[in-house]
N, C-alpha and C positions, 0 to 999 in steps of 0.2 A: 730794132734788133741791136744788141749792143754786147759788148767785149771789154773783158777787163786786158790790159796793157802793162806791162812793166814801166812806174812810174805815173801809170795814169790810173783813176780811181774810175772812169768810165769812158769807150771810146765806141761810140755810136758808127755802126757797119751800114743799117741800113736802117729807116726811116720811110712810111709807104702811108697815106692818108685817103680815105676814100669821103668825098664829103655827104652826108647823109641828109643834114639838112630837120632832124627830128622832127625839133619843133614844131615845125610846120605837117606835120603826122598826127599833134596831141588834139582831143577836141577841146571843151569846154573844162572839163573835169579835169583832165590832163592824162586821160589815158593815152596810150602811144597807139594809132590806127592801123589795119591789116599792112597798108603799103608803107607802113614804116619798120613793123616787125619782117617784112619782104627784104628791105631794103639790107637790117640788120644781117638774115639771116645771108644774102648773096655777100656781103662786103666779109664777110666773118671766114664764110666756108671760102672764097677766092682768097682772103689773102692766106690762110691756113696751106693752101693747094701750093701756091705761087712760093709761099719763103719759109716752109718748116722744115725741109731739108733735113739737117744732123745738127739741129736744134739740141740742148740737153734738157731745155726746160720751155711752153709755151704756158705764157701766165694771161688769160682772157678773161678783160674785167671794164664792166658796166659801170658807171657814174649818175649821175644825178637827174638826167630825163629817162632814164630806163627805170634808175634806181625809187624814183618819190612818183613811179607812174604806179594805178588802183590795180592795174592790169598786167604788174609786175611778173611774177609769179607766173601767168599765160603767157608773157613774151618771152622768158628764160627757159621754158617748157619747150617751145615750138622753137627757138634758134638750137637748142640744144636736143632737139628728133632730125632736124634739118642737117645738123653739120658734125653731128659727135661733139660738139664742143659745149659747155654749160658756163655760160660767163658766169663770173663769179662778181658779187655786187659788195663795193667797200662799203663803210657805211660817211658820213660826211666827215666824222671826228678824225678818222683815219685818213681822210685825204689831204685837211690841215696837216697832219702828223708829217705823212710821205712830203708834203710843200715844204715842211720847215727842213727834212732830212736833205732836201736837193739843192733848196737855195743854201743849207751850212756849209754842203762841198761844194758847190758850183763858185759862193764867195772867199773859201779858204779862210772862213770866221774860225778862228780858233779859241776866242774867249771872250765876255762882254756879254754883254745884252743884246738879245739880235730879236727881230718883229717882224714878220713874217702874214703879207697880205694878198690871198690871192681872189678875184672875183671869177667867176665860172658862168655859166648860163643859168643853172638852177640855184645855186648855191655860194655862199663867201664864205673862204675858212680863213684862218685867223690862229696864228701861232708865235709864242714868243718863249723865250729859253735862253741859257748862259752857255750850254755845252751842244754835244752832238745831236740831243734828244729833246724834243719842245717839252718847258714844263707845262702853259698850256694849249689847248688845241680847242678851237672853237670851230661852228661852221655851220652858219644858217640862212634861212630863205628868200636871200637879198640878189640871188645873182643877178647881171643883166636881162636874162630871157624872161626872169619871174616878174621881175619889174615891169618890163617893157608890157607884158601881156593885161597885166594887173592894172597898170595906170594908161595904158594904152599910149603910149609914147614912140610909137615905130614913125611916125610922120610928125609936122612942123608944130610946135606947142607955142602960140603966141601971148599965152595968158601968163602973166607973172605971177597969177596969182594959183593957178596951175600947180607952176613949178615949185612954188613955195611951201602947198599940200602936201606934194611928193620929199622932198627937203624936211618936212617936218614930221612925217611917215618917219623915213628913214632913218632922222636924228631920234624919235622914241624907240622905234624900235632897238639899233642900239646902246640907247642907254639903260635899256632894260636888259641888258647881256652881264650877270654876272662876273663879276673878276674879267672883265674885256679888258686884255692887256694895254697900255701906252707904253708910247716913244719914250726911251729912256735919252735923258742929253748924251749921255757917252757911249751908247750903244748905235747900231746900224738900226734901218727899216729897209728891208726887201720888199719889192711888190712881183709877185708872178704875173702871169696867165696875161692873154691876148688882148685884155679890156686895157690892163695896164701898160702895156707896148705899143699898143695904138695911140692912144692917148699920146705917149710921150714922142711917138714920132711923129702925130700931127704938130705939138707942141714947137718939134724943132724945124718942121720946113720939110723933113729927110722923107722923099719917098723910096730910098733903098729897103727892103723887105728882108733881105741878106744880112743886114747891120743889127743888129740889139742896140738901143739907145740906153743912155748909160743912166740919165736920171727924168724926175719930174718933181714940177713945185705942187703946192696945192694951190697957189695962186695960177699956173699954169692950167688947173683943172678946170678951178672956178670961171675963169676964160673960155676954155672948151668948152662948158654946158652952155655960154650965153651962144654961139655961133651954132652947135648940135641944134640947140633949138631953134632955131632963126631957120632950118634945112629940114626938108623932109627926108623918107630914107636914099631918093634916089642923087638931090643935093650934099647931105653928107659922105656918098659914096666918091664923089668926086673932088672930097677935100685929099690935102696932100696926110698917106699914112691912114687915111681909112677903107679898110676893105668891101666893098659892097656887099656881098654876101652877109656882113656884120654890120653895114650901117642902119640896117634898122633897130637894132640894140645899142646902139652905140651911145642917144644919149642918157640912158637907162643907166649904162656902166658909167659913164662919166657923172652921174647924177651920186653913185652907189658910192665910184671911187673918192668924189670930193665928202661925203658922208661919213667911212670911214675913216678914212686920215685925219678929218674933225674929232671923231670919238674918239681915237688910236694917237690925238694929239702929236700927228706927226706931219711940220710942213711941210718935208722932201721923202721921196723912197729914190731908192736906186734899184734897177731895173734886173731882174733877173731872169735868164729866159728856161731855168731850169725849173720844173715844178712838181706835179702829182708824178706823172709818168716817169719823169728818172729819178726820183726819190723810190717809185718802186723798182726798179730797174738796176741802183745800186743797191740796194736790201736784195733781192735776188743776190745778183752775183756775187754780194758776201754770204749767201748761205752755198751757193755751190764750191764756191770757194774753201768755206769752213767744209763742208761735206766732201769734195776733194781729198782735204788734207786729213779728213778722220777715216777716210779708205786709203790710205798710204802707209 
């Protein structure tokens, strides 16, 4: 829930996370199972109940395990007879879009070349641009969770020769990504989303969770994947900065992250904790805003 402030371009009231845990709902195919669309449908209709209040706008919207599930269609059916509410599904390009709109205000990039890289569970998007609007937006089926499930990397991978399949995966697969943006020398490189904040604060020692970590090397990554794999999931949970809940993906996305940054020819990003969700969340409140001021 968030508020526009005099002086400030977005000022977060409240904040409510229910964790669901999907994945582990999908079967083989990746349909999402009865007690996942269960799960959906109670976290949806309770927080609706709990914080809709004199709301002027509720924007309810599905991503990438609901969204690339066969069974799509039947789970947006059944949450939306359940709750009145019908998530509404971006599609990947636009989530790139909204990534690159949050980290250009969250960094107060006003000009240059900015690169823009977020890893997700299903999905990486991938955005770069000189002003407030990505020129372009990519976004495809590298995330951690797809990885992880794909190559089976949730526990300890001792074979280098393993790792070097999944590395080489990774590296064709992007460089079959048309116009895949690179690091420009004078421009910034953003990295969003949770894969790449863990990382950096395994990186730095920091187990405050409160903190955003301000940067990461790729050399910092390349380190991470040799240590993720050396741990199963319940070993990496107990490194400093990685979440349990997430270390079973964990070395997937460090596998994904050092990948892209190779392609994206970019050795550092700097860390930003703004991404899909308040990239839409300042597009709203500039249109209620603009709508506002056209009723006045």
């Amino acid at each position: 829930m968030a508020r526009r402030r005099a002086g400030v371009a977005m000022e977060e009231v409240l904040s409510r996370k229910v964790r669901l845990q999907l994945h582990e709902t999908l079967d083989a195919t990746g349909r999402l199972g009865k007690s996942g669309v269960r799960s959906v449908q109670r976290a949806v209709a309770e927080t609706l109940a709990e914080n809709r209040g004199d709301l002027p706008e509720v924007y309810a919207f599905a991503t990438s395990v609901i969204r690339d599930a066969p069974n799509r269609d039947e789970v947006l059916a059944q949450v939306a007879s359940a709750t009145g509410t019908r998530l509404r599904v971006m599609s990947g390009e636009e989530e790139a879009r909204l990534a690159y709109v949050a980290a250009h205000h969250w960094a107060r990039h006003e000009s240059g070349p900015l690169l823009v890289l977020d890893i997700g569970g299903g999905t990486v998007e991938v955005a770069s641009g000189t002003s407030r609007r990505p020129r372009t937006a990519h976004s495809l089926p590298l995330g951690a969770r797809t990885v992880t499930r794909a190559w089976k990397l949730d526990e300890a991978v001792s074979s280098k020769r393993r790792l070097a399949e999944v590395r080489d995966h990774l590296g064709r697969r992007l460089a079959e990504v048309p116009d895949l943006p690179h690091a420009d020398p004078d421009g910034r490189v953003l990295a969003c989303s949770k894969t790449f904040t863990q990382l950096a604060r395994y990186t730095s020692g920091d187990r405050d969770r409160s903190r955003t970590p301000q940067r990461l090397t790729l050399d910092e990554v390349r380190a991470a994947v040799d240590v993720l794999a050396r741990n199963g999931s319940a070993g990496r949970g107990r490194l400093p900065g990685i979440s349990r809940h997430r270390a079973g993906q964990s070395l997937a996305g460090a596998l994904v992250a050092e990948a892209l940054m190779e392609a994206c020819r970019a050795t550092a990003v700097e860390i930003s904790p703004w991404s899909t969700r308040e990239g839409l969340l300042l597009e709203r409140l500039g249109a209620l805003r603009t709508k506002g001021t056209a009723n006045r």
